[in-house]
C-alpha positions, 0 to 999 in steps of 0.5 A: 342610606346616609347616616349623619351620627358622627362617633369617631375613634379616635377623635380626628384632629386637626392642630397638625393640618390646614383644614382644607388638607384635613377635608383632603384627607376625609375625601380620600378616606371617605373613598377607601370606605374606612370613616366609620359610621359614614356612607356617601355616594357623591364623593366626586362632587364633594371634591369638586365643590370643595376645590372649587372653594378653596377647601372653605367650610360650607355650612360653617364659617371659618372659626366652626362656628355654624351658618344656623339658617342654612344648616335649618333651612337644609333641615327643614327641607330634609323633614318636608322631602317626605311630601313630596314621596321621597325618604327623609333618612336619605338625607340624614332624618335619623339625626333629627333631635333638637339642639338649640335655636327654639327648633327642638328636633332639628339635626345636630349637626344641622343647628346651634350648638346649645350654649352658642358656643363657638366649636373648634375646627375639628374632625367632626366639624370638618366631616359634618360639613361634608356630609351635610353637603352630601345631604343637599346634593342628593335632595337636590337631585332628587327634587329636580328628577335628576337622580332617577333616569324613567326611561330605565324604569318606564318602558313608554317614557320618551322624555329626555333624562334631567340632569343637574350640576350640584356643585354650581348650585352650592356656589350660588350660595355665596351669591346671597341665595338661601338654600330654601330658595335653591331647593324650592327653584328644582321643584315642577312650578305647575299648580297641579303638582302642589295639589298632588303634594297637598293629597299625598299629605292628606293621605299619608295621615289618612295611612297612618290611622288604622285601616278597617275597610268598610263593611259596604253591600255586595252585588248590584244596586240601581235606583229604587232598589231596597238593601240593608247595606245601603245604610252603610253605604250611604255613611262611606259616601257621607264621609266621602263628601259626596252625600249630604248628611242630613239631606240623606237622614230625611230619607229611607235609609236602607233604599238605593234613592237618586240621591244616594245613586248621584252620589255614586256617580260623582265618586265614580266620576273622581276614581275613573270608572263607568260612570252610570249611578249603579253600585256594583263590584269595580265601584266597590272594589275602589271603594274600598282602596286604602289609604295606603295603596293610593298613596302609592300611586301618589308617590309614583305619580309625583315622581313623573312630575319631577321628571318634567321640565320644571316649567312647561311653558306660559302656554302648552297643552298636558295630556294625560294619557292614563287618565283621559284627559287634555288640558290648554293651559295658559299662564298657569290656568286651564283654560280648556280642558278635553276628553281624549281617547289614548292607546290601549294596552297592547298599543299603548301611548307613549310619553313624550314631549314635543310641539304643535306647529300647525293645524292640518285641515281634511287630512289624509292618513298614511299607515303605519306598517304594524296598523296595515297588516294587523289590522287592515290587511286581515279586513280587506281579505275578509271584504275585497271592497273594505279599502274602497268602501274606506276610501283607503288608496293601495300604493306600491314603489315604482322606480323609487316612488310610491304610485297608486295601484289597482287593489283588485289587481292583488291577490291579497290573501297571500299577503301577510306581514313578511311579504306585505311591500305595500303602502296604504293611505286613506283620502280625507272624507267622513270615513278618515280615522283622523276625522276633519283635523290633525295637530302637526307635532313633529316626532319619532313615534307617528303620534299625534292629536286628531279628530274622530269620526267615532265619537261614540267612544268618548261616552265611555269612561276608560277611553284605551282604544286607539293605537297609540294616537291621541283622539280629542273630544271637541278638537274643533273649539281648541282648533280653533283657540289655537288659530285665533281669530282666523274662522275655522269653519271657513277654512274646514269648508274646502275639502282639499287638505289645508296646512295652516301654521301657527303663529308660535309653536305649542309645546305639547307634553304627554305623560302617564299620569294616573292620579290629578287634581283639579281646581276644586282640590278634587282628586281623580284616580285612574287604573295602572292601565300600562302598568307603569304605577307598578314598576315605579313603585318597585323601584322606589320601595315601601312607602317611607316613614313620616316624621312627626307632624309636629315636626312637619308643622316645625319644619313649615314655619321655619320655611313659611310653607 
């Protein structure tokens, strides 16, 4: 943790020495561990940014006296880290005491003096002017993701790691730019991560209230039934905003009505649950999540967030592989948004980033190794007419290329995963896992977006089944957006599978996000399905502790948030 609390005995002083040699010499006993009182991590980049500017002062001007916007903007930005999940004393919250310039609370070593005196250039100075340094540095790595590498935490996450030059964003300072405009330029310029910050704030002063669960009825409730608990009941989905008081006082209290049963499905249809009106134990147990453990999962979900890019593009689709759901996004707007069925568990999707080329109409499907002897073997030696009756074609390798062969010309019960040398290939027809269209998206994994001739799977609510492709609901009307004007129909009329590119590629971006928020600030909470909430929450620790929200509200104005 970094601590900007400055005592220094004895005094360092700096009447024998230049201040840049002064700055040298911090450095270097910053790197031997003996400034006491001081922890820095970054003390590579400090050099580097110090050398580059001659060893001039950053956050002071050349007599000591203080840049107060960039030292308030930085404390500022310090305060309102915390919305965005991130621990304000790592940065040096615990200077936060006001010393002037009408900011009380403000670090003191990020403001005026409070006579508006003109300090000297002396050790504390000097060393201030590192260790607020020290401070952006590290909140700019963590605004922009860079300091946190998923792929060591997240097992499934395929996303390259960000990086970021600190010490040429320092410069940019001397270029007239403000630090508030640096830092805001590192955040995700997505709509939806400032809804997800705009909850996690919400939700941090719904945590900080003690928590009493409510006392909510047990067992099963469908519409009609009588419970004394309803009453209670229908007082949590009130609170909740998805039962009209007074609509609900004009009935009787204690009945599960179609009112109280709607309202149920709405709360359901926000948390990722079945939905179906019956009140029963998975609705009551979110029911009955505190505020905290959502704000978990809030914070791990921000943080996948800043591992984007920080722009996704003017037109992309985003697909949310923990909670079902694709969205076309197009200057900012969604302008399609799709059910989808994702990996299960023991196949799990995995994120990555990558681009839809083209459309491929009446696909065929090559296999992949793991499906054809899990899974399709253990069928076919169950049913010697499974791959026939699939239209799934058995090739083997003659003379360095894959020929079709007989599948009643093989003894297919003693094959198994180490003597499988097969590959199985279903032709394009009704029976086709792809269905009638497949997106070209280049990548290592073998995932992709495609139709389903199953979509009897998209009524249910938790949609894990795949092998770790992508199914979409209505994959026909985004076809179709895709190509434009060109009819879809037209092209899906022929049986023969089709490649047709598009005219620019679509980046396509998929990511495990277990919590969203739509355009009516609506919040939808997904389960762990992967576990991946757990391990990102293990890694970045108990929930820190908020500042004041007077502190908040100080900090919001001075930055006109």
């Amino acid at each position: 943790m970094l601590s900007l609390l400055l005592t220094l005995s004895p005094p360092l002083a700096v009447a024998a020495m230049s201040p840049g040699e002064h700055l040298q010499q911090l450095l270097v006993a910053g790197r031997q561990g003996v400034l006491p009182g001081v922890m820095i991590e970054q003390w590579t980049d400090l050099q580097r940014l110090y050398e580059q500017r001659d060893w001039q002062l950053i956050w002071s001007d050349a007599n000591g006296a203080p840049l107060a916007m960039r030292r308030q903007q930085l404390a500022a930005w310090v305060v309102l880290s915390h919305a965005h999940g991130l621990d304000p004393r790592d940065y040096g919250v615990e200077r936060l005491s006001y010393a002037g310039a009408g900011y009380a609370d403000l670090p003191s070593s990020l403001a005026l003096s409070a006579a508006g005196s003109v300090p000297q250039l002396s050790g504390e100075v000097l060393l201030n002017d590192l260790l607020m340094s020290h401070a952006f540095i590290r909140l700019a790595q963590d605004l922009s993701g860079s300091r946190l590498d998923l792929s060591q935490i997240d097992p499934l996450w395929r996303l390259p790691p960000k990086s970021l030059d600190p010490v040429a964003l320092l410069q940019r300072l001397e270029q007239g730019v403000s630090v508030d405009q640096l830092l805001s330029e590192l955040l995700p310029r997505s709509a939806e991560y400032a809804r997800l910050v705009t909850l996690h704030q919400e939700l941090t002063l719904q945590a900080q209230q003690p928590y009493q669960p409510a006392e909510l009825p047990t067992g099963l409730l469908r519409a009609g039934d009588r419970h004394p608990g309803v009453v209670q009941l229908r007082d949590w989905l009130s609170h909740q905003g998805v039962l009209n008081a007074a609509e609900s006082s004009l009935e009787e209290e204690a009945r599960y009505t179609d009112r109280v049963a709607e309202a149920v499905r709405q709360y359901q249809q926000q948390q990722g649950l079945k939905v179906d009106g019956i009140y029963g134990p998975d609705t009551r147990a979110a029911m009955l999540t505190s505020p905290a453990q959502k704000l978990q999962q809030v914070r791990a979900n921000l943080a996948r967030w800043r591992a984007l890019p920080v722009s996704l593009g003017d037109r992309y689709l985003l697909v949310r592989t923990a909670s079902f759901s694709l969205d076309l996004v197009e200057q900012g707007q969604v302008v399609e948004r799709h059910a989808i069925i994702t990996g299960r568990p023991a196949r799990p999707s995995l994120s990555f980033a990558t681009e839809v080329d083209k459309l491929i109409l009446n696909p065929s499907w090559t296999v992949p190794f793991r499906l054809a002897v899990e899974d399709l073997l253990p069928k076919q030696q169950q049913d010697p007419d499974y791959f026939e009756r699939l239209g799934i074609e058995v090739l083997a390798l003659q003379d360095g290329h894959w020929k079709p062969v007989d599948s009643a010309s093989i003894d297919w019960s003693g094959l198994s995963r180490q003597n499988f040398r097969y590959l199985l290939r279903q032709r394009p027809g009704p029976h086709n896992s792809l269905g009638r269209i497949r997106f070209g998206m280049a990548n290592p994994h073998s995932i992709f977006l495609h139709d389903t001739p199953q979509q009897s799977l998209f009524e249910a609510r938790s949609r894990a089944f795949s092998s770790g492709c992508i199914r979409v609901q209505g994959i026909g009307q985004l076809a179709q957006t895709l190509l434009g004007e060109a009819s879809l129909e037209t092209q899906l009329s022929e049986e023969t599978t089709r490649h047709l590119p598009l005219a620019q590629p679509l980046p396509v971006y998929l990511v495990y996000l277990s919590v969203w928020v739509d355009e009516q600030q609506q919040a939808h909470f997904y389960a762990d399905l992967y576990g991946t909430d757990a391990r990102m929450n293990a890694v970045l620790g108990p929930q820190p502790q908020p500042p004041s929200p007077q502190l908040m509200q100080l900090a919001q104005k001075l930055l006109k948030k």
